[in-house]
N, C-alpha and C positions, 0 to 999 in steps of 0.2 A: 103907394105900396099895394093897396090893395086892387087896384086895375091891372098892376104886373102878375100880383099872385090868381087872380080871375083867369087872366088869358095863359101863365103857364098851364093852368088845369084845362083851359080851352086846349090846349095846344095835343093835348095825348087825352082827351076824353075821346075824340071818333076810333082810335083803337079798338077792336073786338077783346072782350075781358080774356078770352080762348088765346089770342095771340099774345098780348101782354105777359101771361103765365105758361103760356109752351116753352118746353124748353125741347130740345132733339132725343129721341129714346137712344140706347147704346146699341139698334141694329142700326139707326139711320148714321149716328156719329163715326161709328166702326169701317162700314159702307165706305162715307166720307173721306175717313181719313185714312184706307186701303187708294181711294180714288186719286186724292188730290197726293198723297207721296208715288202714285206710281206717275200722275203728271209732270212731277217738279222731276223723279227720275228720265222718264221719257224726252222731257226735255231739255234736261240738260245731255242727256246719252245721243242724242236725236242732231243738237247743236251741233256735240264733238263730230258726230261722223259726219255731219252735211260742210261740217267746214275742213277736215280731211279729203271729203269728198271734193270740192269745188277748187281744192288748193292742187287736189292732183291731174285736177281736168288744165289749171292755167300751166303747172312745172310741165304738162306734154305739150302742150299750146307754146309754151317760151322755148323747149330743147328745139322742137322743131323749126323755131325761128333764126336760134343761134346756130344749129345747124345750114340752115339755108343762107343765112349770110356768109358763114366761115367756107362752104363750097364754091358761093360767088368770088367771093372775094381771091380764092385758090385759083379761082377761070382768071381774075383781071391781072394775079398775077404773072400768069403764065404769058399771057399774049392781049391783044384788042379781043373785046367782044361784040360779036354781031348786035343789032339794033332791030328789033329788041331781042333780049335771050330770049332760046330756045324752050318754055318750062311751060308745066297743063297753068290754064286760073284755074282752076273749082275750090269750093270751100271745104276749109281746111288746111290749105295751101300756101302758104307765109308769101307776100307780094313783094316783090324786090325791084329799087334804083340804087344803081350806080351816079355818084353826085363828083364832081369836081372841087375845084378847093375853091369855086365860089360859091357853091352850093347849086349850080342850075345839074339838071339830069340829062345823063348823056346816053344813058343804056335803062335797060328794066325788063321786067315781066311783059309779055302783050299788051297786057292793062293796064301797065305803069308807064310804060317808056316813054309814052309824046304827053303824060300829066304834068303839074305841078309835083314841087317835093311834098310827100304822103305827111311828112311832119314835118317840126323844128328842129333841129338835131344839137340845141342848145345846154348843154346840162349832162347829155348823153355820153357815156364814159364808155372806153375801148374796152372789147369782149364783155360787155354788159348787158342782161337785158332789163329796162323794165316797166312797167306795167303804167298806161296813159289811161288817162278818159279823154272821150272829144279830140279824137286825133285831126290834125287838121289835114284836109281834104281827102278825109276815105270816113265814108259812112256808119262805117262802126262806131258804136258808143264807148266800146269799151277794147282797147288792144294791149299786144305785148309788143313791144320796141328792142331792137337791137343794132346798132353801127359800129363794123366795123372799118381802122385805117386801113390805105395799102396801097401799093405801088404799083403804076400802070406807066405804058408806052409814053402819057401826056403829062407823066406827073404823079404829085399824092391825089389817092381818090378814094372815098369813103361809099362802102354797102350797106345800103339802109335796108334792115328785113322787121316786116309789119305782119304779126297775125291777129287774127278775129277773136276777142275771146267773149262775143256777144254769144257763142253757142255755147260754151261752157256755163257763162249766165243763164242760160234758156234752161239747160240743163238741168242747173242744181237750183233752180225755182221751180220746176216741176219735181221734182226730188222731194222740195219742202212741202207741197202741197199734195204732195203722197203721202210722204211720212205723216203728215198732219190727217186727211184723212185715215189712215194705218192707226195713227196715234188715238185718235179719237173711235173707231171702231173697238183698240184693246181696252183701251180705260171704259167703255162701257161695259164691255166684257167683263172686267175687273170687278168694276161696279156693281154688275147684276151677280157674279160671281161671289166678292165678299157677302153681298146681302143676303143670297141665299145662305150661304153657309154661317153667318155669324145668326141667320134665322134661328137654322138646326140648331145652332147650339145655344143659341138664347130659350128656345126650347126646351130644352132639355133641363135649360137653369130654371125654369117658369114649372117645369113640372116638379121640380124638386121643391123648389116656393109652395107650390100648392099641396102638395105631398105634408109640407109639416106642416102648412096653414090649416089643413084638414083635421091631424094629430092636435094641433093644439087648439082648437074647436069643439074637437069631438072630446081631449081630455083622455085620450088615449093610450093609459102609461105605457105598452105593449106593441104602440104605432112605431113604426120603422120606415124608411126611404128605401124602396129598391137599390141593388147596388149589381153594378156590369161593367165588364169591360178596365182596362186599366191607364186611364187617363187622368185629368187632374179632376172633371167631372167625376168621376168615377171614386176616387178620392176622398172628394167633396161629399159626398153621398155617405162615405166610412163615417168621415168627421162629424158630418151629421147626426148619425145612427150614435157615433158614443156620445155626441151631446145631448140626445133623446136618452139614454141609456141613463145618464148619469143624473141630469135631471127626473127622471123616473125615480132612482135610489135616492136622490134628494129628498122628493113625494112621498116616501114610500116612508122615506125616514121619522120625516115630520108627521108624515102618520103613526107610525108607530108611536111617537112621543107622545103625540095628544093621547092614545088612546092607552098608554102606559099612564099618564102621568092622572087621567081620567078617572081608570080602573083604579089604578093605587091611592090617590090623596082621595077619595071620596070617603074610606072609612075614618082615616085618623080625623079627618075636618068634620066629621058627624060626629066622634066621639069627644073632641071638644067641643063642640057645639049643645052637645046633650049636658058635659058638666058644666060648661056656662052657663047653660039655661035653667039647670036644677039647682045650682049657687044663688041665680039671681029669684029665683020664681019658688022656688022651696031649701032656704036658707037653713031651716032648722032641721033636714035629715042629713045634710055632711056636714062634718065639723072642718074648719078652716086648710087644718092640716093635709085630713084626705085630700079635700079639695085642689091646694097648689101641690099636693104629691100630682094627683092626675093631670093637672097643667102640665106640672114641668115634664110629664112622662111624656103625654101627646105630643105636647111640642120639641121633646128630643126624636123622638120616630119621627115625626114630620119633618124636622130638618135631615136627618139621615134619609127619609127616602125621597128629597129631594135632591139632595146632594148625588145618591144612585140613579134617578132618572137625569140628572145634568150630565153626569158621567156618560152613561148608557148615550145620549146624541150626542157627546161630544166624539165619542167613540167607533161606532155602527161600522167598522171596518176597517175604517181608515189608518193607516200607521201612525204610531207616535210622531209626533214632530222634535221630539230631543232623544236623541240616540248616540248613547254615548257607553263606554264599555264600565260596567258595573261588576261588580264581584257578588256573588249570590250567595258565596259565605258570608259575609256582612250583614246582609239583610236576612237570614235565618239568623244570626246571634243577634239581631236588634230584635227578633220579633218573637224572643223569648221575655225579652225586659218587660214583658206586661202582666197585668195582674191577672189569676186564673183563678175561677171557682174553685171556694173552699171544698176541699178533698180532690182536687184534679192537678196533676204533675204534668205540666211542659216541659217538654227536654227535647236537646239534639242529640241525634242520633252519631250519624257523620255530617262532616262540612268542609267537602272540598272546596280548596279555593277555584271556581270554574267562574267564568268571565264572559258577559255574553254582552250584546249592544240592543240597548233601550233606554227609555225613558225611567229614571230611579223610584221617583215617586206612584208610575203603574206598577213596577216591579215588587213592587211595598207594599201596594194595594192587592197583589195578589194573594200574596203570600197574608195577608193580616183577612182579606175575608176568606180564607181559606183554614185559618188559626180560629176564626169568629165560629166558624161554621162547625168545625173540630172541637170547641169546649162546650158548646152547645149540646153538644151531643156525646161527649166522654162520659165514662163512668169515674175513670181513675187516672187517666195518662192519656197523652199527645206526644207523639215523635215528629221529630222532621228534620230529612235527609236533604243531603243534596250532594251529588256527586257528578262527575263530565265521562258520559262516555259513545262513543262513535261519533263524535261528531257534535254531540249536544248535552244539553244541562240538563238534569233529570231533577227535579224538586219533586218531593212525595210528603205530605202530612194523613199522619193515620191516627185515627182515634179507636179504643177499643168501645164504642159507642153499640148501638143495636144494629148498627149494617144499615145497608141501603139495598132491597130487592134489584134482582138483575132487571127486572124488564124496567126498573124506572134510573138505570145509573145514566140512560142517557139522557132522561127527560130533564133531569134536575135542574139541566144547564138553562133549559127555557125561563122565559122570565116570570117571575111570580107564579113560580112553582113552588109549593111545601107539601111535605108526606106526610107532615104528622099536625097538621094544625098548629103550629107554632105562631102562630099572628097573635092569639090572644093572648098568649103566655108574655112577662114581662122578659125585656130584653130577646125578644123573639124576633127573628127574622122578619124582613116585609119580602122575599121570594125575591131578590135584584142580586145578593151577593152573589153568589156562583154563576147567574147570564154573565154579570160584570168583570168574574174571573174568564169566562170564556173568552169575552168579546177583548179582552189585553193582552191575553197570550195569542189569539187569533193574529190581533192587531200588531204583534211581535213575531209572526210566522212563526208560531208554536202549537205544540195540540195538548188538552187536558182530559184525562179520562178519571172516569171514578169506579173502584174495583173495590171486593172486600179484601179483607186484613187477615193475618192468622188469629189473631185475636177475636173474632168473630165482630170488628168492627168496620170501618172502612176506611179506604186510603186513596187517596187525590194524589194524583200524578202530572205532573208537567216537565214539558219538554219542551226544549228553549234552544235555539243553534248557541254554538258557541261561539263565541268571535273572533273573526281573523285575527291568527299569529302573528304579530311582526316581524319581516323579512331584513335579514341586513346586511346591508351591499359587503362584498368582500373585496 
């Protein structure tokens, strides 16, 4: 076993390690296999016509033979024929005996007349011609035969007509070895032809290769592939460009999260950190109570503003994936059942039934950090409308709260934004609910603005398309 398994490794160790792992690039295989299919075409297209070719060089070689016999044959019927007939030899020429019913020759061509019979006329069927090799006694290799009967002064007598079809051979064997040089001139042609051109355009694929190998090197969120012309190259370059694009906003995304979720969990995780460690290390200045009050508080903000940064990237643009037609009066009379700061009235204003497609539980989430936002800041009373008109759903909640400055009603929406210091105040905002409302009406092709009230407080607006009416066939 082990002499066999020695000399198999003998057997492909002299291989170059280079040849063992080559395999052909896609200019040389491309090349190839433009070469070898314009080959297999060539030669089969090359056959068809050289045997067209050679079939119409012997049908003039055989008329002309049946011809010159059926003319012989019209002289023996008429009368005796001179010795030998009168006809040219030159080649070309179909050679003719006149034969008796013992077969010896009694008339002919110049060149035939005092021969032997040119063949055996054994087999050979009346007005027929066909096609011998090794004719016996005429030099030719290769002829076309025709005899026919007929009636003479001495009797039945048979006209033998013989042509040469060694020149039609000559012929179309120089034919083939034209076509073959021919043939082999275009397939290099072809050859050198494919090659250059699947070059270019392997080129072009090699620049585009290096183009994002560059971008993703360099780390480039901003990097882009040239784009020209309108071919599948050209295409390819688009598809590119949004797969750059997209993973960009991908990056971009994850960045933002780290640096949301960085900036925001850094205070609550110090503020329970500071009461853990004043529990554990100076026990006797909080009593038990305060103690797990500020536990459980930390740890309900910290779960709430994790829950908003999980939202916030699960969000960052992208559409709901459950869209389904929702009623928007429903969820303004669900988002009344909640409890409100003693002295602060939640009421609906109006609540048309208006219908829009989304995802129910963002729709919910809207409207409830938009209610969170709103009691936070009442003095006395929260309205909220909701009405359809032009085309879309209008949701407004307005608190008669202290207002919100014009220059900051757009800033609000950014994330972990607060006007008034609310972080420290209990039940305060962590600055994510209103990004969070933007980023789902966004995500639902809606806009929200925030305006002041007549009340001198303020009012949040959203606007929602409505959802297609149903049609029905009549």
């Amino acid at each position: 076993m082990s002499t066999n398994a020695s000399a198999a490794v003998v057997d492909t160790a002299w291989l170059p390690e280079s040849l063992l792992g080559w395999r052909p690039g896609l200019r040389l295989r491309y090349a190839a296999m433009a070469t070898v299919f314009a080959a297999v075409t060539f030669t089969a297209g090359g056959a068809v016509a050289l045997r067209l070719y050679h079939d119409n060089l012997v049908s003039t070689v055989e008329t002309s033979v049946h011809s010159a016999a059926r003319a012989i044959a019209a002289a023996v019927h008429r009368g005796p024929l001179p010795d030998p007939i009168p006809m040219p030899v030159a080649s070309g020429v179909p050679r003719v005996q006149v034969l008796d019913a013992a077969g010896r020759v009694i008339s002919g061509d110049p060149a035939s007349a005092d021969a032997p019979p040119m063949t055996r006329l054994a087999g050979i069927s009346l007005n027929t011609v066909r096609t011998v090799s090794e004719p016996t006694n005429l030099p030719e290799h290769h002829a076309a035969v025709t005899a026919l009967l007929t009636t003479g002064s001495s009797g039945p007598l048979t006209v033998e007509a013989v042509g040469s079809l060694d020149a039609a051979d000559a012929k179309t064997s120089t034919a083939i070895q034209l076509s073959a040089l021919a043939g082999g001139i275009c397939l290099a042609v072809i050859g050198l032809v494919a090659w250059v051109t699947t070059g270019r355009t392997l080129r072009r694929v090699e620049r585009l290769r290096s183009q994002v190998s560059t971008i993703t090197a360099t780390e480039d969120p901003a990097g882009r592939v040239p784009q020209s012309g309108r071919d599948e190259l050209a295409r390819l370059g688009v598809t590119l460009n949004q797969m750059l694009a997209t993973l960009a906003r991908s990056a971009e995304r994850h960045k933002r999260f780290a640096a949301d979720a960085a900036h925001e969990l850094r205070t609550p995780i110090a503020g329970l950190s500071a009461a853990i460690d004043l529990a554990c290390f100076h026990p006797k200045t909080i009593d038990q109570a305060t103690w797990t009050a500020e536990l459980a508080e930390g740890h309900r903000r910290l779960g709430h503003l994790v829950d908003d940064l999980l939202e916030l990237a699960s969000l960052d643009g992208d559409a709901p994936k459950l869209r389904q037609p929702t009623n928007l009066a429903h969820i303004v009379t669900d988002g009344t059942r909640r409890p409100a700061p003693p002295g602060v009235d939640l009421q609906v204003g109006t609540a048309q039934p208006v219908v829009v497609l989304g995802d129910p539980r963002q729709l919910a989430r809207i409207l409830t950090n938009l209610v969170d936002n709103a009691l936070r800041h009442a003095q006395r009373t929260v309205t909220l409308h909701v009405i359809g008109t032009n085309g879309y759903a209008v949701l407004s909640v307005t608190d008669d709260g202290p207002g919100i400055p014009v220059a900051d009603r757009q800033r609000i929406f950014d994330r972990f934004v607060r006007l008034d210091g609310h972080r420290a105040r209990p039940g305060g905002g962590s600055g994510l609910g209103l990004a969070l409302v933007h980023d789902m009406v966004a995500a639902h092709a809606g806009t929200v603005t925030a305006t002041g009230s007549a009340s001198g407080g303020a009012t949040f607006i959203v606007r929602l398309p409505l959802a297609p009416t149903p049609t029905t066939d009549t």
